[in-house]
VEXLOSE-431214 format. One line per field, with one value per residue (C-alpha): residue number from 1; x, y, z. Coordinates in steps of 0.2 Angstrom, whole numbers, padded with zeros to 4 digits. Layout:
k (NUM|...) $
c1 (X|...) $
c2 (Y|...) $
c3 (Z|...) $
//
This chain:
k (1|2|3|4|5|6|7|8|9|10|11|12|13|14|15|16|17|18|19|20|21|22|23|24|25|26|27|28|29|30|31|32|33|34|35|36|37|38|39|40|41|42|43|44|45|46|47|48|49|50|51|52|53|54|55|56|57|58|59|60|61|62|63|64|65|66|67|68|69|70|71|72|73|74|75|76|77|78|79|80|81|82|83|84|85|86|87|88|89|90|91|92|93|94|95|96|97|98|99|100|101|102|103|104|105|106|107|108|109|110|111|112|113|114|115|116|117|118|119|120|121|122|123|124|125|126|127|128|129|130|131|132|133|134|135|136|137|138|139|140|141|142|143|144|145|146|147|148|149|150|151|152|153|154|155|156|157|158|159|160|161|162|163|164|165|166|167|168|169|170|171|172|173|174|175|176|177|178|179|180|181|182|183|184|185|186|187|188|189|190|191|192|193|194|195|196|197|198|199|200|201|202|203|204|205|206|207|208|209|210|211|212|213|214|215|216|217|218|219|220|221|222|223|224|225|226|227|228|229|230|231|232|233|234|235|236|237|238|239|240|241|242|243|244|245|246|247|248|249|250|251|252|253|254|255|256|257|258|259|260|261|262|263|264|265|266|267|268|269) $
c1 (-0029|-0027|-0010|0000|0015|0023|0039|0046|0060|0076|0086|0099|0101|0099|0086|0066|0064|0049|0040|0026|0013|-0001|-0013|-0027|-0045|-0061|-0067|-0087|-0089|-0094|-0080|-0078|-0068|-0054|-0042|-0034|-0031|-0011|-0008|0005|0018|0031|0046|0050|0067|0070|0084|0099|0092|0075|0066|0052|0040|0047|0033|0019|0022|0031|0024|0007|0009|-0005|-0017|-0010|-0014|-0028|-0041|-0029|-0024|-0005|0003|0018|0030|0042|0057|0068|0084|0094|0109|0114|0116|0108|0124|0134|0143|0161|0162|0142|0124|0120|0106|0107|0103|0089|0080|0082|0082|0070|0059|0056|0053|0043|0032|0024|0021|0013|0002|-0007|0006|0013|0030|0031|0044|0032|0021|0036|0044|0056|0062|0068|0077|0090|0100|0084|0086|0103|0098|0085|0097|0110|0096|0089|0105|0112|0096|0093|0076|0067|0059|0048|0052|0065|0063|0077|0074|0087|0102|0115|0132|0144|0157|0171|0157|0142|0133|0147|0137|0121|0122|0124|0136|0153|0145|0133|0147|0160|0145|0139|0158|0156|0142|0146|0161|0149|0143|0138|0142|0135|0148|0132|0140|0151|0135|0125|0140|0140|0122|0122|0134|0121|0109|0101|0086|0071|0055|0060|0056|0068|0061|0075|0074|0083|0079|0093|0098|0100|0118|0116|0112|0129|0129|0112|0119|0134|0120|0108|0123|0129|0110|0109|0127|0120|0115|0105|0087|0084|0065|0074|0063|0071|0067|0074|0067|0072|0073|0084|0084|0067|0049|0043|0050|0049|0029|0028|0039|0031|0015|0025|0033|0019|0012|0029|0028|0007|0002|-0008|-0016|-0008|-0025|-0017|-0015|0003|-0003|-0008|-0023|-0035|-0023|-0022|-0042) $
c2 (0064|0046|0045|0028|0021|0008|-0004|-0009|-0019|-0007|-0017|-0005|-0005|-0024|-0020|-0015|0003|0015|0029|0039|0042|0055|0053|0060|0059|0067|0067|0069|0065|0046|0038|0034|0023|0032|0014|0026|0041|0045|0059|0072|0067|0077|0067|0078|0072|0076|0081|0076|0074|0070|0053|0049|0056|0073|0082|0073|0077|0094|0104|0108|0096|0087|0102|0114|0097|0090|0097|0092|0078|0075|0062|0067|0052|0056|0043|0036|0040|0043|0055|0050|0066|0056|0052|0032|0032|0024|0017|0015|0010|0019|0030|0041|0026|0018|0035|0034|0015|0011|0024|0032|0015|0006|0022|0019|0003|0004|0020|0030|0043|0046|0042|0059|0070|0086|0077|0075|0086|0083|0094|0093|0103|0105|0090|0087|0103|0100|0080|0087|0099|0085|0073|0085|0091|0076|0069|0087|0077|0071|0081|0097|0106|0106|0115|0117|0125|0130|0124|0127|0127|0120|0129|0127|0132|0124|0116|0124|0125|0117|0098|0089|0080|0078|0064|0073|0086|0072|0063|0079|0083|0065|0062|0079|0069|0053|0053|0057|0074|0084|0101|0110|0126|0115|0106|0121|0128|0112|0113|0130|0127|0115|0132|0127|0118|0125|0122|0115|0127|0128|0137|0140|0147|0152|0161|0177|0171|0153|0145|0137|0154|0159|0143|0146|0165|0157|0143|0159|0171|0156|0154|0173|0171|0159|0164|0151|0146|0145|0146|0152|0160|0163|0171|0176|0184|0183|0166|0152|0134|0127|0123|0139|0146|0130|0130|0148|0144|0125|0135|0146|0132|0121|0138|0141|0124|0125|0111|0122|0137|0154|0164|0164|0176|0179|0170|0155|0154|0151|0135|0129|0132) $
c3 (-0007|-0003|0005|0005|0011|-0001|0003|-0010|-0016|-0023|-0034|-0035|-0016|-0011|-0001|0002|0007|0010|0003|0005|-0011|-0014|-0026|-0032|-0024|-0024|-0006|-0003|-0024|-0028|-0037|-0056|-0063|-0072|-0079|-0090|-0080|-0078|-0068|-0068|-0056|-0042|-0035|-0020|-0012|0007|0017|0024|0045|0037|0027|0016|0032|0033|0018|0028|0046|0043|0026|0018|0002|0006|0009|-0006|-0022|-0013|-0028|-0040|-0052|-0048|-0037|-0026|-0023|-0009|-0008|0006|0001|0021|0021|0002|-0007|-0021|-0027|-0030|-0017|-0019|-0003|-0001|-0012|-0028|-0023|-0037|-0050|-0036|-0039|-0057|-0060|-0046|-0042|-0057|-0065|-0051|-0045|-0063|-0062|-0046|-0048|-0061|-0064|-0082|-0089|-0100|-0096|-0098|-0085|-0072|-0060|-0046|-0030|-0014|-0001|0007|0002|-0008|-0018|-0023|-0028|-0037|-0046|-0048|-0057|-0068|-0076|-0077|-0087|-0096|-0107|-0094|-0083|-0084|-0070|-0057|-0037|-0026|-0010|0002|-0008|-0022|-0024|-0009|-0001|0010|0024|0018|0031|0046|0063|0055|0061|0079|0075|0066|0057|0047|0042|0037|0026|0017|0012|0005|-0001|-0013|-0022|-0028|-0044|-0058|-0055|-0043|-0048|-0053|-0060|-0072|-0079|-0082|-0093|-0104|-0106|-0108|-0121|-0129|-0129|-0111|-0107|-0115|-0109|-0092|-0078|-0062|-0047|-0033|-0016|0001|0016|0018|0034|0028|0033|0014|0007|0001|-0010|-0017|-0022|-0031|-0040|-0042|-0050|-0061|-0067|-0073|-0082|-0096|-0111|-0115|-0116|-0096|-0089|-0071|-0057|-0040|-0026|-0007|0007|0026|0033|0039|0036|0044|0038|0039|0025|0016|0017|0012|-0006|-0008|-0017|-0026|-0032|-0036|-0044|-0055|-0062|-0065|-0055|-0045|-0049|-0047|-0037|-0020|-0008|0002|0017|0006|0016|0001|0000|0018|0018) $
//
């Protein structure tokens, strides 16, 4: 993959900001130019103590769509909850006014929802949850990984300081909504999301788990068209168990091939 790091004016936020791009490359095969070529495209959102480095220096992105023809596009977006702030910038319309409108200006990636998916975890997975059901037509799949619905306790015992607790209880009130369960009624009211895959994960031991068992149980009470897949296992809230589901993942929504072993090590070598 040819891995760059683009900064870029956001006109939503006032200010220039960073994030790191995958694209597609052939390595050890002459290249050809391809001036049509637009590629499938993954938004992957990161956490709340991470930034747009945190895929690239912690998890296998790179290794499992190195053979494949989709760009991954991982946004700045600090501890935002990808949300307009009240009292704050509008992260929520600088990833859908900004990035999803500038990252195909810069690079080959198409602008078709059945091309686009978006994810994250963490605070990423409930962004990516937030976005996608706030745009129902516009993306083709939708990852959430260690997250769900918040509770009283979400997030209790997991941060070093007061801060970060204070700003997640915040951040959780901007809008457009981020009340998950309530926007999955109203669209299931509507008969759902066809055709849109959601893949959703949390490790048993996860202090987030008991809100991705309430967002889990709220998905199996719809009764509308929902292409849901979840799944749970032990683990807590770290990179192992986020590199063990990112292939599933990637294998859910068919961006890579589903011929994989447990281990993943046909993806990692």
């Amino acid at each position: 993959m040819a891995f760059l790091t683009c900064d870029f004016f956001s006109y939503q936020l006032g200010m220039d900001i960073p994030m790191n791009v995958l694209l597609p490359e052939k390595r050890q095969e002459k290249p050809v130019l391809k001036p049509d070529a637009k590629y499938k495209v993954l938004y992957l959102l990161h956490g709340h103590s991470d930034d747009h480095s945190a895929y690239i220096r912690k998890s296998v992105i790179e290794l499992l769509v190195r053979r494949y023809d989709v760009a991954v596009v991982m946004p700045e977006a600090h501890r935002s909850g990808y949300g307009n702030s009240s009292h704050g910038h509008h992260y929520y319309d600088y990833i859908m006014e900004d990035v999803l409108v500038q990252v195909p200006n810069f690079f080959p990636v198409s602008t078709r929802p059945e091309d686009t998916y978006i994810a994250g975890l963490s605070m990423g997975g409930m962004g990516a949850m937030r976005i996608a059901l706030n745009n129902p037509g516009r993306f083709a799949g939708v990852g959430c990984l260690s997250a769900g619905i918040r509770t009283k306790d979400t997030g209790k015992g997991m941060f070093t300081s007061e801060d970060f607790a204070v700003n997640a209880r915040r951040t959780a009130d901007s809008t457009p909504s981020a009340d998950l369960a309530a926007l999955l009624r109203e669209l299931d009211a509507k008969g759902g999301m066809p055709g849109v895959k959601f893949f959703h994960e949390c490790g048993t031991d996860d202090p987030l788990y008991p809100g991705y068992a309430l967002l889990r149980d709220t998905f199996h009470s719809l009764k509308g068209a929902w292409d849901y897949t979840c799944d749970e296992r032990p683990g807590n809230h770290n990179w192992d168990n986020w590199n063990y589901y990112l292939p599933k993942m990637l294998q859910c929504f068919g961006l890579i091939p589903v011929e994989y072993g447990t281990d993943n090590r046909r993806v990692l070598f």
